[in-house]
C-alpha positions as CSV (number, residue, x, y, z in Angstrom):
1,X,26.4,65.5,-30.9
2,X,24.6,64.5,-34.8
3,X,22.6,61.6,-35.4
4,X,24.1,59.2,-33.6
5,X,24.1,60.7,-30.3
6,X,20.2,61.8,-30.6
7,X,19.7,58.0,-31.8
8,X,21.8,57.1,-28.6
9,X,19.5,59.7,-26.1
10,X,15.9,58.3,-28.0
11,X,17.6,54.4,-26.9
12,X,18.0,55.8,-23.3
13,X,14.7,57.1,-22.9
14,X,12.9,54.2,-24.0
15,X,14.5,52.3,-21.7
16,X,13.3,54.0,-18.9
17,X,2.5,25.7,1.7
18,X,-0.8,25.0,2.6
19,X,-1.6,27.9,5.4
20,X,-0.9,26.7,9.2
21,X,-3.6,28.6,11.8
22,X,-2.0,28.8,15.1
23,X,-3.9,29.8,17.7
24,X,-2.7,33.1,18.8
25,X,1.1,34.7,17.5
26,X,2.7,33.5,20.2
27,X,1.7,29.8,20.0
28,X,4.9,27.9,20.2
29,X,5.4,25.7,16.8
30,X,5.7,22.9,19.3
31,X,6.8,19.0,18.0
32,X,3.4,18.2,15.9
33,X,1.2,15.1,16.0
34,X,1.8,12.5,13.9
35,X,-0.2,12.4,10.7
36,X,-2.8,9.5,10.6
37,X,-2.3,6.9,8.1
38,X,-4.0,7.2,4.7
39,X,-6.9,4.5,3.9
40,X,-5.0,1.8,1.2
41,X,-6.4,2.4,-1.9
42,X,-6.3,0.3,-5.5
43,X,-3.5,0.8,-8.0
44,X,-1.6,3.4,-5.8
45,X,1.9,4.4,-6.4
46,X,4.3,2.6,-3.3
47,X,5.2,4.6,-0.8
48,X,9.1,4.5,-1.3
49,X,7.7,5.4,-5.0
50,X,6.1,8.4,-3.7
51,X,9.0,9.3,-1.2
52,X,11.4,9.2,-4.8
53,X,8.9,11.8,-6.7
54,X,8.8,14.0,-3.4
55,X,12.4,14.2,-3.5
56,X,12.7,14.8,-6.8
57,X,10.2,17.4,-6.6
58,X,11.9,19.0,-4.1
59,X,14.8,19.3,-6.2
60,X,12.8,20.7,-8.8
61,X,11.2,23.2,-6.4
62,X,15.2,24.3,-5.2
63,X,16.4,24.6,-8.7
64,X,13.9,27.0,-9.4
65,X,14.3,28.9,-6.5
66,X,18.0,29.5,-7.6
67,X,16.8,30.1,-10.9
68,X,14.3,32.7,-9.5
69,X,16.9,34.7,-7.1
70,X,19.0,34.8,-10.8
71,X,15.7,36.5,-12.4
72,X,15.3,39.2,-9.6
73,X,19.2,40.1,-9.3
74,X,19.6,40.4,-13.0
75,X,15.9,42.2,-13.1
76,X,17.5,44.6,-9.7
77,X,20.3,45.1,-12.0
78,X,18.7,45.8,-15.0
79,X,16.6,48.5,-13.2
80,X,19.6,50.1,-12.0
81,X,21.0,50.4,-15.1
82,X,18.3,51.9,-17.0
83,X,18.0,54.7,-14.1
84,X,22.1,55.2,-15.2
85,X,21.4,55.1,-19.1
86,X,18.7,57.9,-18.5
87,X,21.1,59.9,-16.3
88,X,23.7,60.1,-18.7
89,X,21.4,60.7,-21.7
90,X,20.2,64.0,-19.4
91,X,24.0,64.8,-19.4
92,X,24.0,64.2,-23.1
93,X,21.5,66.4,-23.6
94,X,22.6,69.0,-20.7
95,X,26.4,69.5,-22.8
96,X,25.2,69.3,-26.3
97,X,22.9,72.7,-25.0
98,X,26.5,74.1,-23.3
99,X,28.4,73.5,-26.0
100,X,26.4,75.4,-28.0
101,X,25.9,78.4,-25.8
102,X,30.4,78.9,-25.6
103,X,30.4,78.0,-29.7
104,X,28.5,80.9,-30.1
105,X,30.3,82.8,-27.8
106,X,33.6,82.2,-29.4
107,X,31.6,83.1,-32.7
108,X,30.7,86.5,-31.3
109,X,34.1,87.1,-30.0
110,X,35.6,86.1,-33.6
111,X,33.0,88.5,-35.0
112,X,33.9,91.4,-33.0
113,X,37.4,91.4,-33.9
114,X,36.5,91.3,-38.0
115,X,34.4,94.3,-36.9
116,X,37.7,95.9,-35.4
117,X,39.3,95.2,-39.4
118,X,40.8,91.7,-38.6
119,X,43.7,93.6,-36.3
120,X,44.2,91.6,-32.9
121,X,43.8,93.5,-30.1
122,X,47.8,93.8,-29.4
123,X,47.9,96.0,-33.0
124,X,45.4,98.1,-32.2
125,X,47.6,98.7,-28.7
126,X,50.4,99.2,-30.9
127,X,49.1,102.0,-32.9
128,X,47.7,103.9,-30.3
129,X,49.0,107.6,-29.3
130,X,47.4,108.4,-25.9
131,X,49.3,106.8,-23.2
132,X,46.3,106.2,-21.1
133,X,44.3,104.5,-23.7
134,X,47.7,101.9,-24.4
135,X,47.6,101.8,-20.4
136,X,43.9,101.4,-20.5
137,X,44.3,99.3,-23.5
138,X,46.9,96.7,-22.2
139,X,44.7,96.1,-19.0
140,X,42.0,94.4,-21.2
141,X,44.0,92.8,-23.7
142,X,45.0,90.5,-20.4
143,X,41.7,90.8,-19.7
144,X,41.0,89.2,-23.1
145,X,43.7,86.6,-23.0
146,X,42.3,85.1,-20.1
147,X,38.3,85.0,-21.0
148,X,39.7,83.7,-24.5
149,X,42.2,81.1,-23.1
150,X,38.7,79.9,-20.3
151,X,36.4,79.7,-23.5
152,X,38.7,77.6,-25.7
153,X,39.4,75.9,-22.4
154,X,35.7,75.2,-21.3
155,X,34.9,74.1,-24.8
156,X,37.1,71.7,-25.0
157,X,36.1,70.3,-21.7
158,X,32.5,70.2,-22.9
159,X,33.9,68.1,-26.2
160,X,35.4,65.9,-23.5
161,X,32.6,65.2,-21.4
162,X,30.3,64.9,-24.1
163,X,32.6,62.2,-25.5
164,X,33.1,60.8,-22.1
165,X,29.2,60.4,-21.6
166,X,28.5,58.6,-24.8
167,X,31.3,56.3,-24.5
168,X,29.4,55.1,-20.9
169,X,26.4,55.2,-22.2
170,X,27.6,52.6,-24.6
171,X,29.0,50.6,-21.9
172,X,25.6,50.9,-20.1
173,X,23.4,49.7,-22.9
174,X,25.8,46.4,-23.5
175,X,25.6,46.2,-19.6
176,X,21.7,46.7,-20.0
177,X,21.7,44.4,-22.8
178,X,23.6,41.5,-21.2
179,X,20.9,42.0,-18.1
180,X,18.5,41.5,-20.1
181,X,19.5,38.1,-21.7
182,X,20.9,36.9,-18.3
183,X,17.0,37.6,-16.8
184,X,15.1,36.1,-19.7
185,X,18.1,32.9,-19.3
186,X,17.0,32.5,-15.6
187,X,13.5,32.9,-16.7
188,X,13.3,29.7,-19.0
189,X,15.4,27.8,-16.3
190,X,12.4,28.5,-14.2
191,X,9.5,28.0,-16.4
192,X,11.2,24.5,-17.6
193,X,11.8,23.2,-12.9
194,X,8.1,24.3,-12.8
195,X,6.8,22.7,-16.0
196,X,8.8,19.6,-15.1
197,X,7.5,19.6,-11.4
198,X,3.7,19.8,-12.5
199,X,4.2,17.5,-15.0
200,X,5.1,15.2,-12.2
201,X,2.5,16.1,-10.4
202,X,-0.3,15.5,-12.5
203,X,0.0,12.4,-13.4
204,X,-0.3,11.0,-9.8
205,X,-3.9,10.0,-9.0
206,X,-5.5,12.2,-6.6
207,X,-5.2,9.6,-3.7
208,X,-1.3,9.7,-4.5
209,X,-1.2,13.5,-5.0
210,X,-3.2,14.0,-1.5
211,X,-0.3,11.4,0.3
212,X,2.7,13.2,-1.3
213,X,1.1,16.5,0.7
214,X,1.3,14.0,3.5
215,X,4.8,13.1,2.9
216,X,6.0,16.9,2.4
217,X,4.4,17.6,5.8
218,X,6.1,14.5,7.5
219,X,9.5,15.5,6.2
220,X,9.1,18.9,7.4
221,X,7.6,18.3,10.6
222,X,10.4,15.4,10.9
223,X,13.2,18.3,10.8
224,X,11.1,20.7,12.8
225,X,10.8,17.9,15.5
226,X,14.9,17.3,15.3
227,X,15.7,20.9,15.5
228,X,12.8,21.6,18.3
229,X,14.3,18.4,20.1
230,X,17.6,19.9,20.4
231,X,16.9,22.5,22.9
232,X,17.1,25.6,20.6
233,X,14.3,26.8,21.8
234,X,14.9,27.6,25.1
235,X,18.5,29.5,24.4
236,X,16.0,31.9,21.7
237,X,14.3,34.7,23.6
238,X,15.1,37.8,21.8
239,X,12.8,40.4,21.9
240,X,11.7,42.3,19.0
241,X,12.8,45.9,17.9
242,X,10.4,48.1,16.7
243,X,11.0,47.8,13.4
244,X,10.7,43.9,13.3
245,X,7.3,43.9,14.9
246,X,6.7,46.1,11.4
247,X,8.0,43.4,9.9
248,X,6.4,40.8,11.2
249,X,2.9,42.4,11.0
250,X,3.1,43.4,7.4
251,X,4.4,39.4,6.3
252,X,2.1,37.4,9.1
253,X,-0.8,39.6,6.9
254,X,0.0,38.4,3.6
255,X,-1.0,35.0,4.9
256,X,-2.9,32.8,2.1
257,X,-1.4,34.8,-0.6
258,X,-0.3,32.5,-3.6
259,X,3.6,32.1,-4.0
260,X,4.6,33.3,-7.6
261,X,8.4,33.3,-8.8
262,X,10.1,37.1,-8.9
263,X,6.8,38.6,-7.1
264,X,6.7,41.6,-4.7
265,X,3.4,41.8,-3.7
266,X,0.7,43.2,-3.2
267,X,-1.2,40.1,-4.3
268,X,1.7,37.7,-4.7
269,X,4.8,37.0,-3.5
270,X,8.4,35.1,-3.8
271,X,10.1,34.1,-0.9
272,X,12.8,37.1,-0.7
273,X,9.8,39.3,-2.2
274,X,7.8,38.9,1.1
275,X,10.9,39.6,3.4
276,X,12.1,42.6,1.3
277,X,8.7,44.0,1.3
278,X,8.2,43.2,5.0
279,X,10.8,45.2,6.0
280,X,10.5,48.1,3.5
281,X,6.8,48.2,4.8
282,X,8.9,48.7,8.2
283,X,11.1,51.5,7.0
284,X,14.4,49.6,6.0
285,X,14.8,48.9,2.5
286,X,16.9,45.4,2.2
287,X,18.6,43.2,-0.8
288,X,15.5,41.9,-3.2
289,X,17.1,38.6,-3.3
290,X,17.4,35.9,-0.8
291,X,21.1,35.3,-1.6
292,X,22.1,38.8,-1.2
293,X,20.3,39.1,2.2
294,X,22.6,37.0,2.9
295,X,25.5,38.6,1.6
296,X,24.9,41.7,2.6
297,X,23.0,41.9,6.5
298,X,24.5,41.3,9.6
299,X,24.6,37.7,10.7
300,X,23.4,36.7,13.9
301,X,23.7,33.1,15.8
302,X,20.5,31.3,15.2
303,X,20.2,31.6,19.7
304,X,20.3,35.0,19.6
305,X,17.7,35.7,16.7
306,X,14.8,37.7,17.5
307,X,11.1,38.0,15.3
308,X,12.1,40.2,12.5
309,X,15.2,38.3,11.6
310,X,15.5,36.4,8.4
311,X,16.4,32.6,8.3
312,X,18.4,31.9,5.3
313,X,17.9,28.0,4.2
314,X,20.2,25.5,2.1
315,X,24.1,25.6,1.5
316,X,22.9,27.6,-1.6
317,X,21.0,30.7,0.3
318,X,18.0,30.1,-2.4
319,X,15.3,30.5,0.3
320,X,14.6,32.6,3.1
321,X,11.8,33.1,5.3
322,X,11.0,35.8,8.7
323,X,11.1,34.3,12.0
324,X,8.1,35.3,13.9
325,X,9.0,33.9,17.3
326,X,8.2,30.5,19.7
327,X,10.0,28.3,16.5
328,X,7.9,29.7,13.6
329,X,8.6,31.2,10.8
330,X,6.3,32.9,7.7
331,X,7.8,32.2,4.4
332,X,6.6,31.9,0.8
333,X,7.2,28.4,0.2
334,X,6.9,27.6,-3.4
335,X,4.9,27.7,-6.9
336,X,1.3,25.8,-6.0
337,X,1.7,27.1,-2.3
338,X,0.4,30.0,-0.2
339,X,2.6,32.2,2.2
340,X,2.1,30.2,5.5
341,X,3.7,29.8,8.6
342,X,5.7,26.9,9.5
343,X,8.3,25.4,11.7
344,X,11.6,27.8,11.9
345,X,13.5,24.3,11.2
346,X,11.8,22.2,8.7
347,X,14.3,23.3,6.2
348,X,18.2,22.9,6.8
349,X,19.4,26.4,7.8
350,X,22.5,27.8,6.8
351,X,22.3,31.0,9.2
352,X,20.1,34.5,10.1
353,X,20.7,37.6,9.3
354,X,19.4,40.5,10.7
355,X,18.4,43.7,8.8
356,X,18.0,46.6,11.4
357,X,20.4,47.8,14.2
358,X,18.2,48.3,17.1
359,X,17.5,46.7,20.6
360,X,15.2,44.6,21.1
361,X,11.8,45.7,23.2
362,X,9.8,44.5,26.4
């Protein structure tokens, strides 16, 4: 293929929230106390002043979130199409090595007949004088047509394919390319939520920074109180599958681990990175990002979910967390936080999803 197909093959192969503790698993996530009122301190922030930088961190928080599900489907991409650059270089590779082998076949068949003095085969037919060698003769003359007519055929199929291979390739690497800048985009969109959200952070005194926790935990235990409150609860009592107490077991251990944007484990974890994880750990590999769980797995009405099943939040699908029965949920909440447990509806929930097929046990 020359210089710039070994050039194209070199490319392809370098490419190549605070933790809960219930009691026990099945402790019901039951409507929670209210939280005792902080001591007044000096020079603190008010507290509608405090409820305005929650909210705005909270927005912070779900624009990196949707930022971070961009990072891991344009890094899930970007994977897959470095596996398909490196596949088609091997074909590269595999029909340059053909084509070689039939050009020097047609060179050896081009040889024999200068060795036969540059006569076809049909002339030397022509001239002959014993009927059985013409009869003989004309047998593999058709004979010769044919394995001729296949080799010229087959070569220029090779040509073709060869052709055909580097022009995908090409596609693949501005494909691979485009991945690329679409990752390291949805990367600096994070970095910039999260710098922006510390930022506010910090400069709250500790007092302040200590009732904004405070605040977080009254909102979602607010919500979780609503949704408890509404009888939910008792319409839930799916059992789990096999599979989902997998699930469950492999997520409810990674407890205390610290959340970090477009992690997989083994020592940290996104939100979609726990529940893709937790179910591969179970033996069912699932979309990497929260949004295309949702996509992409059955849906399930929120009464008939069962532990296992993933709870997709916001209108936007940017966070999802594994329902582990009696209202709770284990979820990676965000950067600063640990994967915890927490009320199945202290976040607005747009639906569940379920990623395995089987019946639920005793």
């Amino acid at each position: 293929m020359g210089t710039g197909k070994r050039g194209l093959m070199a490319t392809a192969v370098a490419v190549v929230c605070a933790v809960t503790v219930l009691a026990a698993p099945g402790t019901a996530f039951a409507n929670p106390a209210p939280s005792p009122t902080p001591s007044a301190g000096p020079a603190l922030a008010p507290a509608k002043d405090l409820e305005a930088v929650r909210k705005k961190l909270d927005k912070l928080y779900r624009a990196a979130a949707r930022a971070t599900d961009e990072y891991n489907a344009a890094d899930e991409k970007a994977d897959k199409q470095s596996t398909q650059v490196v596949e088609l270089a091997k074909k590269i590779v595999k029909g340059q090595e053909k084509l070689r082998k039939l050009k020097d076949r047609a060179g050896a068949a081009a040889a024999a007949q200068y060795r036969g003095g540059g006569l076809p085969p049909e002339a030397h037919l022509v001239l002959s004088d014993d009927p059985q060698d013409f009869l003989d003769g004309a047998g593999r003359v058709r004979e010769g047509h044919h394995a001729t007519k296949g080799l010229l055929g087959e070569l220029s199929r090779t040509q073709e394919d060869l052709e055909q291979y580097a022009k995908d390739a090409s596609a693949q690497l501005k494909k691979l390319e485009a991945g690329r800048k679409a990752k390291a985009a949805a990367q600096k969109k994070i970095e910039k939520q999260i710098a922006q959200a510390e930022k506010l952070e910090s400069a709250l005194q500790k007092e302040e920074q200590e009732r904004l926790a405070e605040l977080e935990t009254e909102a979602a235990n607010k919500a979780q109180t609503a949704w408890l409150d509404s009888g939910i609860l008792n319409e839930i009592n799916g059992k789990a599958s096999e599979q989902g107490k997998k699930a469950v077991k492999y997520a409810t251990a990674q407890i205390g681990k610290p959340y970090q944007w477009g992690a997989e484990g083994p020592r940290t974890y996104d939100c979609s990175g726990l529940t893709s994880q937790a179910w591969i750990s179970a033996g069912r590999g699932i979309p990497r990002t929260s949004q295309e769980q949702w996509k992409q797995l059955r849906h399930i009405d929120v009464q008939d979910m069962r532990p296992g099943d993933l709870i997709i939040y916001f209108g936007d699908a940017s966070h999802v967390a594994m329902y582990i029965g009696e209202g709770a949920i284990v979820h990676a909440p965000r950067p600063g936080r640990t994967v915890t447990i927490a009320g199945a509806g202290s976040m607005p929930i747009l639906g569940v999803v379920r990623p395995d097929a089987g019946t639920g046990s005793n």
